[in-house]
N, CA and C of each residue as an Amber inpcrd file, in Angstrom:
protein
   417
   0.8230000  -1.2060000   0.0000000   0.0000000   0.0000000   0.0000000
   0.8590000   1.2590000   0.0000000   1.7670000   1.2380000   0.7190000
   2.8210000   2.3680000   1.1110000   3.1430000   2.7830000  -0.0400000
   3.8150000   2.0220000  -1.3790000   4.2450000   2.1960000  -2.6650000
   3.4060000   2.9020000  -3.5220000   2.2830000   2.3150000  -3.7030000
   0.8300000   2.6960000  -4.1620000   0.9050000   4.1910000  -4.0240000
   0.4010000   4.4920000  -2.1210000   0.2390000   6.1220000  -2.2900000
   1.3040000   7.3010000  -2.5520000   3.0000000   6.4560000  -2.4550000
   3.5170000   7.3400000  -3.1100000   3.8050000   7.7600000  -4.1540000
   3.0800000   6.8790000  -5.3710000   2.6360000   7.0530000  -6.7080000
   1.7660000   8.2260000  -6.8850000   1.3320000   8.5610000  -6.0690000
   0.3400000   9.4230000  -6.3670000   0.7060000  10.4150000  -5.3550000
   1.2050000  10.6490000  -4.3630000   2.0270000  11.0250000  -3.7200000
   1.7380000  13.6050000  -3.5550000   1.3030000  13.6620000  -3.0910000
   1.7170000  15.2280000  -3.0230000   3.1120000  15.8950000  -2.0600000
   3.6150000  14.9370000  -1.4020000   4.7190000  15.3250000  -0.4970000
   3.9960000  16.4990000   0.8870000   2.8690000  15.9960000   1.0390000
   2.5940000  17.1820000   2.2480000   3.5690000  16.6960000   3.6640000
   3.9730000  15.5360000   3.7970000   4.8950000  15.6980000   5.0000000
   6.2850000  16.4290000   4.8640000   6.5880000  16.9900000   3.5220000
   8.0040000  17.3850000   3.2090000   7.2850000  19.0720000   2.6290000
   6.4430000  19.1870000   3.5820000   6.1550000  20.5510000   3.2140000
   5.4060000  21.6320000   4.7030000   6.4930000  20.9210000   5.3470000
   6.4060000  21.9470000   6.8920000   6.9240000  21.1770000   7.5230000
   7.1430000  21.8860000   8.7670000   7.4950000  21.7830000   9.9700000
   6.8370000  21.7920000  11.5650000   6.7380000  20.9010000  12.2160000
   5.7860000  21.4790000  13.0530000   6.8460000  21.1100000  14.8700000
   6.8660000  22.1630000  15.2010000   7.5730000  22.0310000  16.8410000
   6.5440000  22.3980000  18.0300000   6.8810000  21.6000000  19.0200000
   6.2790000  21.7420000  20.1670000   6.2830000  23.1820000  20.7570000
   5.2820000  23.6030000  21.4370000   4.9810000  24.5570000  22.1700000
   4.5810000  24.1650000  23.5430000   4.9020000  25.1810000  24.3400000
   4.6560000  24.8170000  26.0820000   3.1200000  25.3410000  25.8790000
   2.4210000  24.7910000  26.4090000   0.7620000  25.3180000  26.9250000
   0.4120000  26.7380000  27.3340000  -0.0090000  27.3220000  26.3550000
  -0.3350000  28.8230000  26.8600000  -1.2190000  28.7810000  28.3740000
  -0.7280000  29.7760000  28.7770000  -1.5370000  29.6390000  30.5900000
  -1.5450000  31.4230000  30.3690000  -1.5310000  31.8780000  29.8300000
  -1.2680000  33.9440000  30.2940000  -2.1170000  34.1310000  29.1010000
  -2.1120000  35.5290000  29.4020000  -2.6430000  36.5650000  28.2540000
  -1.6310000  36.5000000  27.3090000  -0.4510000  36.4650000  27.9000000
   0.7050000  36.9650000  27.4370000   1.0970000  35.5290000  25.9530000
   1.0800000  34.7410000  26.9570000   1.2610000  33.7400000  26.0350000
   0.3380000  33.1340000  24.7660000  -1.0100000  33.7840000  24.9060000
  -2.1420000  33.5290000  23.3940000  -2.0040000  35.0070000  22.5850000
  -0.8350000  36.1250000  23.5400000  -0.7140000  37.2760000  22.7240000
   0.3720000  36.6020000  21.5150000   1.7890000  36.2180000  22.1430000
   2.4630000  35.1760000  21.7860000   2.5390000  34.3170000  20.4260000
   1.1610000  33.7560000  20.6950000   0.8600000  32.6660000  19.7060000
  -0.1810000  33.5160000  18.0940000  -0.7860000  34.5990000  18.8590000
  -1.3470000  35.4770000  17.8920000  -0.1210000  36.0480000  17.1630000
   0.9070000  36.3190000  17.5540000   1.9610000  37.0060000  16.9670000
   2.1010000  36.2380000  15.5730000   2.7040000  34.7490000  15.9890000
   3.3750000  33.6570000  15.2090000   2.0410000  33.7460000  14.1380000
   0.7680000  33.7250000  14.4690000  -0.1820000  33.4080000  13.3840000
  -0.2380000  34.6170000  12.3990000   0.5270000  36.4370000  12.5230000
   0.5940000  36.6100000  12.0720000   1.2630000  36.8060000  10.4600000
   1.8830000  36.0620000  10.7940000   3.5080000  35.1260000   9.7380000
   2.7120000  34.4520000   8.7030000   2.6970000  35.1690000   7.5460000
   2.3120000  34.0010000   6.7650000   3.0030000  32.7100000   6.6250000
   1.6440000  31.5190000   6.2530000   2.3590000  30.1080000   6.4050000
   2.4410000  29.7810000   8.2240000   1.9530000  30.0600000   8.8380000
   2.3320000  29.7310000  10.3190000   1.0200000  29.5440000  10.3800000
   0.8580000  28.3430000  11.1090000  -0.4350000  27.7400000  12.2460000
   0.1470000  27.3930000  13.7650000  -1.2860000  27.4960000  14.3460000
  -0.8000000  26.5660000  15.2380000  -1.8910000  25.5530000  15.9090000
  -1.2910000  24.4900000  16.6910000  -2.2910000  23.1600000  16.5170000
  -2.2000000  22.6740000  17.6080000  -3.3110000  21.7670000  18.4420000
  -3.3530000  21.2420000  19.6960000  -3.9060000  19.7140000  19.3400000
  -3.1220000  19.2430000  19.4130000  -3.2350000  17.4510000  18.8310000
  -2.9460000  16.3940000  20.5160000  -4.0460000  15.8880000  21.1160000
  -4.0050000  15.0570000  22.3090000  -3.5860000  15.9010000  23.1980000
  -3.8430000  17.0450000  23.6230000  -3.4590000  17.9730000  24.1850000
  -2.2470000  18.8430000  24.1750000  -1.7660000  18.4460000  23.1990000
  -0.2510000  18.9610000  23.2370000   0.0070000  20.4040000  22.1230000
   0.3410000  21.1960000  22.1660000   0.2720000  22.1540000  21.8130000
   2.2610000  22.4060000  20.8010000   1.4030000  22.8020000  19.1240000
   2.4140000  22.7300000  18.3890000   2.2820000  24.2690000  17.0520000
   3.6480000  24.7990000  16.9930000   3.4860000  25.4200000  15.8690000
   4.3190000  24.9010000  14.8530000   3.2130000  25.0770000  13.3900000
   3.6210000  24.5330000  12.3330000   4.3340000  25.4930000  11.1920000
   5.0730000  25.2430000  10.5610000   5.5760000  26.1140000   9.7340000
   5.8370000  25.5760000   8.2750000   5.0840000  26.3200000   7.1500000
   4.8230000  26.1840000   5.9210000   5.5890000  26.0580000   5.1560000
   6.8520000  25.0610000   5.0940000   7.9060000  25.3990000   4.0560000
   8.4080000  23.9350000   3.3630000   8.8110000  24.0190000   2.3750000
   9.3520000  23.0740000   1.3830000  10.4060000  22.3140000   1.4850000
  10.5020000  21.1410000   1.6220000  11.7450000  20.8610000   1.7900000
  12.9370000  20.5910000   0.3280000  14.1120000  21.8010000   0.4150000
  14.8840000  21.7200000  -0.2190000  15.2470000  20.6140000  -1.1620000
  15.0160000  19.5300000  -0.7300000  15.2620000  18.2480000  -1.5890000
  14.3040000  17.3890000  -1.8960000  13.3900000  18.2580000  -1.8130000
  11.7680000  17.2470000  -2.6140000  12.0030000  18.0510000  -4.3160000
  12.0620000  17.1440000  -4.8820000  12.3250000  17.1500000  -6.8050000
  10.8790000  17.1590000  -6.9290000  10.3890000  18.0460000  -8.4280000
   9.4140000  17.9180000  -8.7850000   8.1710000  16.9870000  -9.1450000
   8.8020000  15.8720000  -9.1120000   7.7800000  14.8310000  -9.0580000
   7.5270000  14.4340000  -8.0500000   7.7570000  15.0170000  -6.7030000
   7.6820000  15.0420000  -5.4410000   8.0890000  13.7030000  -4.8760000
   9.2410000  13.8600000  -5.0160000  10.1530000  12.1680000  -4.5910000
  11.5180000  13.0370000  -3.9380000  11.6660000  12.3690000  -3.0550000
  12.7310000  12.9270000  -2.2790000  14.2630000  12.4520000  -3.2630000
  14.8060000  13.7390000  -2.9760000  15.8190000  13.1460000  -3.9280000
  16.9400000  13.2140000  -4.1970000  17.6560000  13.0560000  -1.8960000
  18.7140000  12.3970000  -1.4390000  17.9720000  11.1150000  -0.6710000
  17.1320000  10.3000000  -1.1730000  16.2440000   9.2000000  -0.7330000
  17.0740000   8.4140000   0.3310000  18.4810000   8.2270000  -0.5890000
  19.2160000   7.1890000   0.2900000  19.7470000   7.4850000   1.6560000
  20.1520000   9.1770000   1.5580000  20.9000000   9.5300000   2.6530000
  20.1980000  10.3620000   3.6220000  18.5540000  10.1870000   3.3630000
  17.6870000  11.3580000   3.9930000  17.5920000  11.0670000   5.3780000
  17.2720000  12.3860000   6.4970000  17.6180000  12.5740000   7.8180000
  16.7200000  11.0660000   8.1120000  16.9670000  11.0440000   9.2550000
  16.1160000   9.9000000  10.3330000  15.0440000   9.9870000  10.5710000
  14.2580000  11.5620000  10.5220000  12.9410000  11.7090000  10.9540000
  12.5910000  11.2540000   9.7190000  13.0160000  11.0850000   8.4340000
  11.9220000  10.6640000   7.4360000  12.3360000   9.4680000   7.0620000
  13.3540000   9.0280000   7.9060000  13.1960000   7.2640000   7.5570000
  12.0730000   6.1190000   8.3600000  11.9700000   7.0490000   9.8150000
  11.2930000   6.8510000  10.7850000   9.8630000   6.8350000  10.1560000
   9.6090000   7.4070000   9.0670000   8.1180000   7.7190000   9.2510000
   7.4360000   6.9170000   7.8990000   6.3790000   6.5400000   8.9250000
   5.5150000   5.2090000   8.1700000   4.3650000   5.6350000   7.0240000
   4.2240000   4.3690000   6.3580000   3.0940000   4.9810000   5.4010000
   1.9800000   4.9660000   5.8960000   1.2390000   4.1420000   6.8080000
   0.1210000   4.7730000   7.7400000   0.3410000   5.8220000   8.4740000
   1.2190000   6.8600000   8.3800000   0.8870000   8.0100000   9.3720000
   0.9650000   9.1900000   8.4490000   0.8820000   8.7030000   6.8640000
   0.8180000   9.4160000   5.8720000  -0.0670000  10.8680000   5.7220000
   0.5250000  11.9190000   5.3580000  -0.6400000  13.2760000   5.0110000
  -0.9440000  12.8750000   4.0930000  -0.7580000  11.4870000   3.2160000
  -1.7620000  12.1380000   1.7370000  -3.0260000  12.7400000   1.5620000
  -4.2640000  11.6870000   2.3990000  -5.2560000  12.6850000   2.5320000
  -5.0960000  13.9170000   3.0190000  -4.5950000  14.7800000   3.4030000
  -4.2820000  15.8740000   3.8650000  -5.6840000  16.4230000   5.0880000
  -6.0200000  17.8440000   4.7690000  -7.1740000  18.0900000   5.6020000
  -6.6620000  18.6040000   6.8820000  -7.5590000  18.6820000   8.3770000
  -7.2930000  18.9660000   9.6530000  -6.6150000  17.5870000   9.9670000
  -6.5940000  16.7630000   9.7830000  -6.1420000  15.6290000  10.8300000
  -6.8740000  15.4220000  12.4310000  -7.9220000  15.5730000  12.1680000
  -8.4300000  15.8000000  13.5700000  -7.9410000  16.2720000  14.9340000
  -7.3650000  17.4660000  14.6230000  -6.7250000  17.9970000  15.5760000
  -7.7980000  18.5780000  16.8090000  -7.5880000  18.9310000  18.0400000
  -7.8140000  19.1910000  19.1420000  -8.5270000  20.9930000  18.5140000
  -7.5360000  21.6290000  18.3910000  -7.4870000  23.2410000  18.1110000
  -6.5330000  22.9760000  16.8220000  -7.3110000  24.3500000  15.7720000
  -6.1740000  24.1700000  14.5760000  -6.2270000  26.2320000  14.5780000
  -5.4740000  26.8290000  15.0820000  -5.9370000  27.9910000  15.0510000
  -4.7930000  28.8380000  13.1920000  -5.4190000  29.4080000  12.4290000
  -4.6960000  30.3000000  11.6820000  -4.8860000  31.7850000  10.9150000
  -4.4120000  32.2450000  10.3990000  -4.8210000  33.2130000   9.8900000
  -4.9150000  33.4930000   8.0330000  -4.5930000  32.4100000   7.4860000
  -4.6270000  32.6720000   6.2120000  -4.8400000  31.1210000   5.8540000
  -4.9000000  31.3410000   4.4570000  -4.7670000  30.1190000   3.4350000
  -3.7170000  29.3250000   3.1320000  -2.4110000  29.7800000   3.5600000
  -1.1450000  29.7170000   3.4000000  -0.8000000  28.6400000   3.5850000
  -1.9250000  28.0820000   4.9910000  -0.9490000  26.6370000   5.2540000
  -1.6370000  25.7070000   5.1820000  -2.5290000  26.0240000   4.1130000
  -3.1710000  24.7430000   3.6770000  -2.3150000  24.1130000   2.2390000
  -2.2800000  22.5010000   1.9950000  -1.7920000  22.6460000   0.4970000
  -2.5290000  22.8630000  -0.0880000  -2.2570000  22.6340000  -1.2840000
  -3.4180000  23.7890000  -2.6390000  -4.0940000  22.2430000  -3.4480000
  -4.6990000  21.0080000  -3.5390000  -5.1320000  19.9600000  -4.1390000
  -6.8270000  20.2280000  -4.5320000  -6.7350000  19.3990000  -5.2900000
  -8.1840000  19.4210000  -5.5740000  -9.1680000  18.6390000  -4.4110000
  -8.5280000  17.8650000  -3.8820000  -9.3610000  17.2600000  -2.6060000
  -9.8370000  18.2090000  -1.2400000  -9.6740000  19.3130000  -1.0550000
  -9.7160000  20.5160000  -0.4050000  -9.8510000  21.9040000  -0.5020000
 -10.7970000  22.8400000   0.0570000 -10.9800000  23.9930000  -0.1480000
 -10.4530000  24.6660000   0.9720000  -9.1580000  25.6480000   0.8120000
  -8.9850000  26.2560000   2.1600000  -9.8230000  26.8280000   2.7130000
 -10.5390000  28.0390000   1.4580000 -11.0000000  29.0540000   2.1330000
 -12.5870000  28.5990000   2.7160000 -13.0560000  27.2660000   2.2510000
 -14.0780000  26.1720000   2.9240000 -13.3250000  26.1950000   4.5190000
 -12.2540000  25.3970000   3.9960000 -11.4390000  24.6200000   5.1620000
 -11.2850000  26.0300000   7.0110000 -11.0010000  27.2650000   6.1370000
 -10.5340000  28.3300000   7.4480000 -12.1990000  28.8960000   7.6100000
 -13.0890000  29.0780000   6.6410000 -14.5990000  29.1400000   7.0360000
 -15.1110000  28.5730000   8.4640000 -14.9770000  27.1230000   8.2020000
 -15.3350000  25.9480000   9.4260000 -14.7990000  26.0300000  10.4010000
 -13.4620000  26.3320000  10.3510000 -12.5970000  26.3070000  11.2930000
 -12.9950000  27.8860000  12.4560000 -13.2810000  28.8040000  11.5970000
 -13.3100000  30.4180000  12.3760000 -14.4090000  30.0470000  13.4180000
 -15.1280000  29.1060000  12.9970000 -16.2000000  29.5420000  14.3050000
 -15.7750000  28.6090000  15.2980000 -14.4450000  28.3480000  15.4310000
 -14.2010000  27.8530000  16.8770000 -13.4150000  29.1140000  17.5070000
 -12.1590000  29.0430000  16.3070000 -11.3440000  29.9280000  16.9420000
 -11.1650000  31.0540000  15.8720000 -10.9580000  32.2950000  16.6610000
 -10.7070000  33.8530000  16.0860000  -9.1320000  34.4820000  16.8420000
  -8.1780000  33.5200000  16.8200000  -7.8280000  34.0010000  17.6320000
  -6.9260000  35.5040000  16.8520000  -6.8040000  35.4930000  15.4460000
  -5.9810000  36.3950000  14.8710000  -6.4570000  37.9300000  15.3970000
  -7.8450000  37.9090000  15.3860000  -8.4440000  39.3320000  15.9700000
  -8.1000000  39.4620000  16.7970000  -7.8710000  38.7420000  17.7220000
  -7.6770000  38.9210000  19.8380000  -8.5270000  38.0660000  20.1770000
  -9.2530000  38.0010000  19.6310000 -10.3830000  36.8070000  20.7340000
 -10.0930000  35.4320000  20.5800000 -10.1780000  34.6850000  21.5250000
 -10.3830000  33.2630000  21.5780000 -11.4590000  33.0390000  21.8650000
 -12.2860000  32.4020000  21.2890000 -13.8420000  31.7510000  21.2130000
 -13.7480000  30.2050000  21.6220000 -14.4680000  30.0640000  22.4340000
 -14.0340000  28.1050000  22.2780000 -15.1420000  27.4910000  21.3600000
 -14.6160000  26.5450000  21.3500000 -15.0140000  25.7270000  20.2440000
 -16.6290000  25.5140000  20.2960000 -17.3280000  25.5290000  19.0380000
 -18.8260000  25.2250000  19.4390000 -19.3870000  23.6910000  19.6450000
 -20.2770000  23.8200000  20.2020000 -20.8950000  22.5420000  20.5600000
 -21.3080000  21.6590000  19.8280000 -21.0510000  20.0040000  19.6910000
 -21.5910000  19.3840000  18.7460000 -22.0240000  18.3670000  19.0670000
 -23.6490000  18.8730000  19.7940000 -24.3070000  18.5280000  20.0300000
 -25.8500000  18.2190000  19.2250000
């Protein structure tokens, strides 16, 4: 199967970065995180409680047919990583909180509409204005 989807393949795991963040607890610290969302290409995401910012960028050695292409000698984090934990479908990933401010860090496929995708998403969180809204009920 693994082979399969990289036939078809968009490279969304070789197209960001995402690092841990300590848990906002202050004003100070969702002022903080509003900052980073002003950056185009910057999100940020709360996956099993854990709190992460992502960053929108390409990796230098993904070739146009989106095949990595120092394959043999590539870092550890991408030898480590399996084809079930694949972005191909792309989307939210069912994240906890996905807070952003643009289109930027969505990829661009026909299987997805950002400006759908940040629509759905605003009525949890606003946080780019100043406000944090929590999430609505789905009930």
């Amino acid at each position: 199967m693994g082979s399969l989807l990289c036939e078809h393949c968009l490279a969304a795991c070789c197209r960001y970065i995402a690092l841990p963040l300590d848990k906002p607890t202050t004003v100070r610290d969702f002022d903080d995180i509003r900052w980073y969302l002003m950056h185009q290409g910057i999100s940020v995401f709360v996956e099993e409680g854990d709190w992460y910012v992502q960053f929108q960028t390409r990796c230098k050695n993904l070739g146009m047919d989106n095949r990595c292409e120092i394959y043999d000698s590539r870092p550890q984090i991408c030898r480590t990583y399996e084809p079930g934990e694949c972005d191909y479908a792309g989307g939210t990933y069912g994240y906890d909180n996905l807070f952003v401010c643009d289109a930027s860090v969505f990829p661009t496929t026909i299987r997805i509409n950002p400006h759908l995708t940040i629509i759905g998403r605003r009525t949890q969180v606003d946080i780019c204005s100043g406000t944090i809204v929590a999430a609505p009920s789905r009930a």
